[in-house]
C-alpha positions in Angstrom: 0.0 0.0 0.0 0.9 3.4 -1.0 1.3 5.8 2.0 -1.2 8.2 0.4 -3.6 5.3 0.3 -3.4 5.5 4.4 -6.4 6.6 6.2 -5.9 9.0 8.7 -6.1 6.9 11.9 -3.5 4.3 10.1 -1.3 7.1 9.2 -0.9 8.6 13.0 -0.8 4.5 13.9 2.4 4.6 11.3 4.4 7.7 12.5 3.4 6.5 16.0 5.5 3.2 15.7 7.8 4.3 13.6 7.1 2.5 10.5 7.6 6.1 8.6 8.1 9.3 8.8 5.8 13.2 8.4 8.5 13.8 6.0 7.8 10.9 3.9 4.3 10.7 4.2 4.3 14.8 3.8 6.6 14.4 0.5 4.6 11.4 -1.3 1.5 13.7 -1.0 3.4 16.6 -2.1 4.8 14.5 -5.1 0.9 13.5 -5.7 -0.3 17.0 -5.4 2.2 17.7 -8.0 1.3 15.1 -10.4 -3.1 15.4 -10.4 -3.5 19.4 -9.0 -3.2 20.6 -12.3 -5.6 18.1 -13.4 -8.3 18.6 -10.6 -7.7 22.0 -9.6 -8.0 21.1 -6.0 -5.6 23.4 -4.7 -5.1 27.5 -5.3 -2.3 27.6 -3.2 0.0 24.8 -2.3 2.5 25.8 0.7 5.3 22.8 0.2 8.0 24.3 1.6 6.0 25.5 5.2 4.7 21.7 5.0 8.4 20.4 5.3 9.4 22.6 7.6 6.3 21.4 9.6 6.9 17.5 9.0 10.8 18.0 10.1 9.5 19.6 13.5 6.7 16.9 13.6 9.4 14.1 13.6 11.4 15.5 15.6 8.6 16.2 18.0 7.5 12.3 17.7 11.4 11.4 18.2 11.2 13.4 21.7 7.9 11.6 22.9 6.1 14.7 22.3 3.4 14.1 20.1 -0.2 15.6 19.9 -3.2 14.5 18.2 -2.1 14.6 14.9 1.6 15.7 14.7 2.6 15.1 11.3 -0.3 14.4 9.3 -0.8 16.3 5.9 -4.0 18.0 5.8 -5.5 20.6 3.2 -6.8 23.9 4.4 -10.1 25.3 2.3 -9.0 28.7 0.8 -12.2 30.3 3.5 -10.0 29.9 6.7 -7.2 32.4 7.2 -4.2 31.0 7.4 -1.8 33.4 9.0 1.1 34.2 6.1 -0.2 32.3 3.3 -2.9 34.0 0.9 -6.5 33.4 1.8 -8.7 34.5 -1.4 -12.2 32.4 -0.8 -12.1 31.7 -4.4 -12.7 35.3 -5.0 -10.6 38.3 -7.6 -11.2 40.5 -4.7 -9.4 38.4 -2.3 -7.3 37.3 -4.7 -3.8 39.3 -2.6 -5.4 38.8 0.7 -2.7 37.3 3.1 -4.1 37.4 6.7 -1.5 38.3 9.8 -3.9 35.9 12.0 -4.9 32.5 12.0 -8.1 31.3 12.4 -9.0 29.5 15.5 -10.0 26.2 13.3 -6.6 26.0 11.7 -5.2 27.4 14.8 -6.4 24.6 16.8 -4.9 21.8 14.3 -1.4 23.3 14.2 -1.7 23.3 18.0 -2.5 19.4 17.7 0.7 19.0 14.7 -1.0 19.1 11.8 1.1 19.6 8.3 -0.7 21.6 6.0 -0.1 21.2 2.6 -1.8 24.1 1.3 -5.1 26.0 0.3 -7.9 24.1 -1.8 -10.2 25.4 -4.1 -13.9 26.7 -3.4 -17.0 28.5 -5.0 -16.4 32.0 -4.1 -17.2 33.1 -1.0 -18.9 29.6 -0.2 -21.6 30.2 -2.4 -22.5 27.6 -4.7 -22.8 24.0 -5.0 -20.7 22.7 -8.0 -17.2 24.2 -7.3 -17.8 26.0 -10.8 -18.1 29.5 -9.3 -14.3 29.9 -7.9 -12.2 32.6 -9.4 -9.4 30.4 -10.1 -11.2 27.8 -12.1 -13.7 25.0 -11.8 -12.3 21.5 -9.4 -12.6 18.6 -11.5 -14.3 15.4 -9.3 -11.5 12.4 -9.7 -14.8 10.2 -10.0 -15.9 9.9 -13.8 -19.1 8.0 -15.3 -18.7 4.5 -17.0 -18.9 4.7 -20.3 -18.0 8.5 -20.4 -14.7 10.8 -20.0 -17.3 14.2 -19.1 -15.4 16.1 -16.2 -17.8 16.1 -13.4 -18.2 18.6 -10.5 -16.8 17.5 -7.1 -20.0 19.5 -5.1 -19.1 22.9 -3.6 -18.5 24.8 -2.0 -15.9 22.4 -0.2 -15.4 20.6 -3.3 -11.5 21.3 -3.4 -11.3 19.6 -0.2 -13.6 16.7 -1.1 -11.8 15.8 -4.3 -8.3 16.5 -2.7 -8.9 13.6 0.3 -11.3 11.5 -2.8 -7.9 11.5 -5.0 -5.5 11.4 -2.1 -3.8 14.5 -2.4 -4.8 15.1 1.7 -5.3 12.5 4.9 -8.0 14.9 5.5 -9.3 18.7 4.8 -11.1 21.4 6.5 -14.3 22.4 4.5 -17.3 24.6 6.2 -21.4 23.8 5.4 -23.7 26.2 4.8 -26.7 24.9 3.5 -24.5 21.4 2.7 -21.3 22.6 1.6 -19.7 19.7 3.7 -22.2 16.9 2.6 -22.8 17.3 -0.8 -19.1 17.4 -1.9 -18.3 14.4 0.5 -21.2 12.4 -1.6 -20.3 13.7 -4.9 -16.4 12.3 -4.2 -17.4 9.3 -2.2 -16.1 10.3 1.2 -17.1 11.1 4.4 -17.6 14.7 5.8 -19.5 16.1 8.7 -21.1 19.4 9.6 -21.2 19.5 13.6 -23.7 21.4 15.8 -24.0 24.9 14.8 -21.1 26.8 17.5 -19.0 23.3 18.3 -16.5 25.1 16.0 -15.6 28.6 16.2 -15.7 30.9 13.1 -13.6 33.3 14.2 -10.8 33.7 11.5 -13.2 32.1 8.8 -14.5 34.7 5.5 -18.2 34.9 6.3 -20.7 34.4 4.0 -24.0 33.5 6.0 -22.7 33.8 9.6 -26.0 32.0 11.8 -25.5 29.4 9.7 -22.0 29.1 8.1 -20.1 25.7 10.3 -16.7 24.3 9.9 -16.0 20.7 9.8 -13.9 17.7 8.3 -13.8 15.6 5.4 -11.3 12.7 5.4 -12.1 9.2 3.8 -14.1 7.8 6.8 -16.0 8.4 9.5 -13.2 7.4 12.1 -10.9 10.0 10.3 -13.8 12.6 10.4 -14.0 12.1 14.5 -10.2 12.5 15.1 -10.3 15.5 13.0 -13.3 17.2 14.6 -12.0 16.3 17.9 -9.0 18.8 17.3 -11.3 21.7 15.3 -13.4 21.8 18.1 -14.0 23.9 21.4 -15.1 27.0 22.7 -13.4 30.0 21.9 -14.4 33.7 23.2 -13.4 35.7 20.0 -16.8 33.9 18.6 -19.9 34.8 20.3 -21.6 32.0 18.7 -19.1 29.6 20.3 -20.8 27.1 22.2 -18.9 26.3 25.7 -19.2 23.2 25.9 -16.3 20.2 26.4 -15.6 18.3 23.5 -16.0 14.2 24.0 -13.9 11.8 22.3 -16.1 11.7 19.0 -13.6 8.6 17.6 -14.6 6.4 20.6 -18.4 6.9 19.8 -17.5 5.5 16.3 -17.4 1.9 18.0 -20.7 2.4 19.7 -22.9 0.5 17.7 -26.4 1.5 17.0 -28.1 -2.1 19.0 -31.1 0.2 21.0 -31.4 3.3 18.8 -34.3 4.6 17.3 -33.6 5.9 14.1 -36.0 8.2 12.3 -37.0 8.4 8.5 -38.7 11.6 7.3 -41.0 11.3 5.0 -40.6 14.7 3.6 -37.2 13.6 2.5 -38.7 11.6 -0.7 -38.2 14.3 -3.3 -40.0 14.3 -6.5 -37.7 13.0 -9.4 -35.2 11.3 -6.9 -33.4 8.8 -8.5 -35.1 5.0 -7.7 -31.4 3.9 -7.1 -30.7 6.9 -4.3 -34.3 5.3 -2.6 -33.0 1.8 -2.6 -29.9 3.1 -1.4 -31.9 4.3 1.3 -33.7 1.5 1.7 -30.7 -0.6 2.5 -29.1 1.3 4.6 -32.1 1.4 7.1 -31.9 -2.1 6.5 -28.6 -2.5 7.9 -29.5 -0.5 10.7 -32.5 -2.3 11.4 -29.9 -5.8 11.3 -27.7 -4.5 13.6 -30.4 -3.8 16.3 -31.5 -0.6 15.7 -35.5 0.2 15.4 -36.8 2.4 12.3 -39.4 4.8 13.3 -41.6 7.0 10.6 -41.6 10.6 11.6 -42.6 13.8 9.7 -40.6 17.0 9.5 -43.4 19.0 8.1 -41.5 22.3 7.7 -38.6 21.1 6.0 -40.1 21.3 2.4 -39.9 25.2 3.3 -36.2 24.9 4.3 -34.8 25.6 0.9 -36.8 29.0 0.1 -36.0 30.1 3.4 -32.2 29.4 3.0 -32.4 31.2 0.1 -33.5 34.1 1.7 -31.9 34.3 5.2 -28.6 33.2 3.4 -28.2 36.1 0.6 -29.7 38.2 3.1 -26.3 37.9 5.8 -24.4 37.4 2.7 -24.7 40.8 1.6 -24.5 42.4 5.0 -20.9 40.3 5.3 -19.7 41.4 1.9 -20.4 44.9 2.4 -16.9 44.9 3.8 -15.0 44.5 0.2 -14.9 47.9 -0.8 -11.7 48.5 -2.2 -10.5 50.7 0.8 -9.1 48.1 3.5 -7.6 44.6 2.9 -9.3 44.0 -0.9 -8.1 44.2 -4.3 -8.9 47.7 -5.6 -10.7 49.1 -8.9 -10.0 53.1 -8.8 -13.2 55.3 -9.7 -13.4 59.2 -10.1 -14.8 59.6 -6.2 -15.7 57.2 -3.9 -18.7 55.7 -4.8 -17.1 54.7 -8.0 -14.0 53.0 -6.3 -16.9 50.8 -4.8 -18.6 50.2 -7.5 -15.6 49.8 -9.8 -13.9 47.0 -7.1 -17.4 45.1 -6.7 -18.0 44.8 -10.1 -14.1 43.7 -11.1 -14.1 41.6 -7.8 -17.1 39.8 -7.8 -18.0 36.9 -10.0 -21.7 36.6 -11.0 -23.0 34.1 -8.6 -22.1 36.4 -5.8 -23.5 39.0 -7.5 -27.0 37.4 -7.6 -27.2 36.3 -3.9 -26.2 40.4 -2.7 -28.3 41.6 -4.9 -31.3 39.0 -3.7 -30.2 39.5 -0.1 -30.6 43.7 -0.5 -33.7 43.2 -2.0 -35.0 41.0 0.9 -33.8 43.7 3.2 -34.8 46.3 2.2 -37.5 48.5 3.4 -41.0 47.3 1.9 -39.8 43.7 1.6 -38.3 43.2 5.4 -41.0 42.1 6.9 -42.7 40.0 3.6 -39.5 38.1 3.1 -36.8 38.4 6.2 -39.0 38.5 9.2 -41.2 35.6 8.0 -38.5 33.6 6.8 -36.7 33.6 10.4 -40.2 33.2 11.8 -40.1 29.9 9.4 -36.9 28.7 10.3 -38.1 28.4 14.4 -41.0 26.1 13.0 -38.4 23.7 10.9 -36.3 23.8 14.1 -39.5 22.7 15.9 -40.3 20.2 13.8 -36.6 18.5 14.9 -37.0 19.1 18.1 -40.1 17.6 18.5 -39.0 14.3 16.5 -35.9 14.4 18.3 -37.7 13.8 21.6 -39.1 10.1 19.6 -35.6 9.2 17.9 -31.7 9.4 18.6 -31.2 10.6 15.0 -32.5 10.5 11.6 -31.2 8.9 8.0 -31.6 10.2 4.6 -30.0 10.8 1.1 -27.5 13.2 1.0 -27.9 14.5 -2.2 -30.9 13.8 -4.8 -28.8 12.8 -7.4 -24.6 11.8 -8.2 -22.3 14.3 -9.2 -23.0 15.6 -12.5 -21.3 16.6 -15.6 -19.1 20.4 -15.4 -21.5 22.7 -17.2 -24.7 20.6 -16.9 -27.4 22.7 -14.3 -25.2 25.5 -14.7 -28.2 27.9 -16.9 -30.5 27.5 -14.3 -30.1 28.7 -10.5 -33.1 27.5 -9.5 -31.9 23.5 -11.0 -28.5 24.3 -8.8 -29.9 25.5 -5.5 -31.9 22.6 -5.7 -28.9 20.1 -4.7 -29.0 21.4 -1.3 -32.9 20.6 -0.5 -31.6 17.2 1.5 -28.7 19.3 3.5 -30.2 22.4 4.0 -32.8 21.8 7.4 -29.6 21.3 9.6 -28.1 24.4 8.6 -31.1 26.1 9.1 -32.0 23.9 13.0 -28.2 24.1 13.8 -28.5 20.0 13.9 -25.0 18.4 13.2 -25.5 16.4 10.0 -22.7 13.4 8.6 -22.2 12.2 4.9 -21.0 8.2 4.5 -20.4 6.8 1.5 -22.8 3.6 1.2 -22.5 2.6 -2.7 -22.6 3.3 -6.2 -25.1 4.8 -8.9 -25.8 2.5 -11.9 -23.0 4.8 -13.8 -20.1 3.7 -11.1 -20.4 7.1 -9.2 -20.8 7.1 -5.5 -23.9 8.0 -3.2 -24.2 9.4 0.3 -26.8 8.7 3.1 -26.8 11.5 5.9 -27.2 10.6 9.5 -28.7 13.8 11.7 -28.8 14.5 15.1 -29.4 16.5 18.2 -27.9 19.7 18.7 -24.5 18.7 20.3 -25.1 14.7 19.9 -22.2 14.3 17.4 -21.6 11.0 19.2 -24.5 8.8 18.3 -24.1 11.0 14.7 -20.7 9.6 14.7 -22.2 5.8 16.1 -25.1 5.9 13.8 -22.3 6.5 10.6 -19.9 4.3 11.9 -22.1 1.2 11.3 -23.5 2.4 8.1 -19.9 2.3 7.3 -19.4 -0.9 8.2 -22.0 -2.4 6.4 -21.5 -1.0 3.2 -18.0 -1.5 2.9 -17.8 1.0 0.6 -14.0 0.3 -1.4 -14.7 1.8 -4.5 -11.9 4.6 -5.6 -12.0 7.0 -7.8 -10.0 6.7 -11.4 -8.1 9.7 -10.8 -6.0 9.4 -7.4 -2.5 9.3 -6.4 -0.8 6.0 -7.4 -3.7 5.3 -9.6 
């Protein structure tokens, strides 16, 4: 075996005894980054030389019986997360020179645990889309492709740098942050595993806003155990985030061995979208099947305010987006368009900066804003998002968590969806409730469409119950057994 073929816990099991070194593992993932970035575009910025300096200290750190968490293992670092002295541009022309003097707490937090970051991966700008095709530095190519056809596929977005950088093992494991799926959908699209926690388990402070009550960070790696070691170090309370929840952080990779003998697990009939593939049902199907073999009990429950989640994303979300945004002006720390007076420097730098997604979702979050539409669009979507967190709470007092598809369909072809906005938002109608109820939500990998692509089912949870979200994955992973790899990867 490769060491880039290593999953995360079996890599910090291998520097542990010895059987390797961070500088060799760190250098065959550079050497793979090298050979398949500028085929996949996973990366914007890789930092190679900072990532040996980081594996030398992490083996001599190891050496002197010193090590943390995850001293020297390579991880990617989405472009949204300020990294302090290497350029942070959230996919965006505006951003494009941005290099922060601070690190984010997120990032922070791994390097205080060892981490070797390898560099920045790619992202629809600002966060905002959900096919990676939006990035000011290109589109990410998804390793997977179809049988039977050579069409470059999306990877998911926004974290679909991330996602296709652990899917074609260029990474042990990324950061990403989840929206309304941003985590999920990329983790199904490349066949991987990715969690969004409870909304405040991880601090945003130090991460580019885009919605901020619901933007979450969180993993990806290339199973569920790797996912729980890695959110185990993101974690924690931090006061520089007033959303930061202060709570202690369990050991989320013990609950992984759990098992699910006991749980009720909930199926939401809401969740059976019209035109859903029959194969992403049966996939379903199965999967509460294994559950229900492993001594688990399936329980129909309704969620009967979630079929509103996605028009109220799509309000509250543009709405923050363009209150957060308001900050690139061309005056402070973004790239700058001159104009005749000042209202024309704005203008000038927004319009040179911004691509057109992001144009769309300020320009639908002003109009939701603004005085007139307020209370017709703002007011009663917040007033709708406390009935879809209701709705969870009140199923939530029945079940221990629910299961459903992650996605309604596999990834799809680079340039298919991409006329219509309306087709596109409509990836994220299985993801977006737990953005909107704060509920921590996990993406497995459980098998393949007809076409060889994979599919994700998504486990939710109570707020802060990342454990049984984590034990409830766990044995979905077990059962599938889910091997399949992707044709473009490193040693492939």
């Amino acid at each position: 075996m490769m060491l880039t073929d290593l999953t995360l816990a079996a890599a910090r099991d291998g520097l542990r005894a010895r059987r390797f070194s961070s500088v060799e593992l760190t250098e065959a993932f550079l050497s793979a980054i090298a050979a398949l970035n500028p085929t996949l575009n996973a990366f914007i910025t890789v930092t190679a030389e900072r990532a040996r300096d980081q594996a030398r200290a992490a083996d001599a750190a190891l050496a002197a019986g010193q090590g943390r968490a995850l001293t020297g293992l390579p991880l990617a670092i989405k472009d949204l997360f300020c990294t302090q002295g290497v350029r942070t541009t959230a996919g965006s022309r505006i951003l494009e020179h941005f290099i922060p003097p601070y690190e984010s707490t997120v990032s922070a937090n791994l390097l205080r645990d060892g981490a070797v970051f390898l560099g920045k991966t790619n992202l629809d700008e600002f966060a905002m889309g959900s096919s990676n095709m939006t990035s000011a530095f290109g589109a990410v190519t998804n390793p997977w492709t179809r049988r039977g056809d050579n069409a470059a596929l999306v990877p998911g977005g926004s974290s679909g740098g991330s996602a296709a950088a652990v899917a074609a093992r260029l990474a042990l494991g990324a950061t990403a942050t989840d929206t309304g799926g941003s985590i999920r959908q990329p983790a199904s699209f490349c066949g991987i595993a990715g969690i969004k926690p409870t909304y405040g388990r991880c601090s945003r402070w130090g991460i580019v806003a885009f919605a901020s009550s619901l933007d979450q960070a969180g993993p990806v790696a290339r199973s569920v155990e790797d996912c729980a070691i890695l959110l185990g170090s993101m974690a924690g309370h931090d006061p520089r985030d007033s959303t930061s929840a202060d709570r202690p952080v369990p050991d989320f990779a013990a609950a992984c061995a759990r098992g699910v003998k006991g749980l009720r697990i909930g199926v939401p009939r809401q969740y059976r979208a019209d035109g859903m593939a029959p194969e992403i049902e049966a996939l379903w199907q199965q999967g509460l099947g294994w559950l229900r073999e492993q001594g688990a009990e399936i329980v129909d429950v309704s969620l009967p305010h979630s079929k509103y989640a996605l028009a109220t994303y799509y309000i509250v979300a543009p709405a923050e987006a363009s209150s957060n945004l308001a900050r690139y002006d061309g005056v402070r720390f973004s790239s700058r368009t001159e104009g005749d007076d000042l209202d024309a420097l704005y203008e000038n730098t927004r319009a040179a900066g911004f691509g057109p997604e992001v144009k769309r979702r300020v320009l639908i979050g002003t109009y939701v804003l603004s005085a007139g539409y307020y209370d017709a669009y703002y007011l009663r979507a917040q007033k709708i998002r406390a009935l879809i967190l209701k709705d969870f709470t009140d199923v939530f007092a029945r079940v221990d968590a629910l299961v459903t598809p992650t996605a309604p369909s596999a990834a799809f072809a680079q340039g298919e969806k991409m006329s219509d906005p309306v087709a596109m938002y409509l990836n994220d109608v299985f993801t977006v409730p737990a953005n909107m109820s704060g509920i921590p939500g996990l993406s497995v990998p459980a098998g393949l469409d007809a076409r060889g692509l994979p599919l994700g089912l998504q486990v939710l949870g109570r707020p802060f119950d990342e454990e049984t979200v984590f034990a409830v994955g766990a044995a979905l992973e077990r059962a599938a057994g889910f091997a399949a790899l992707p044709a473009m990867r490193a040693g492939a």
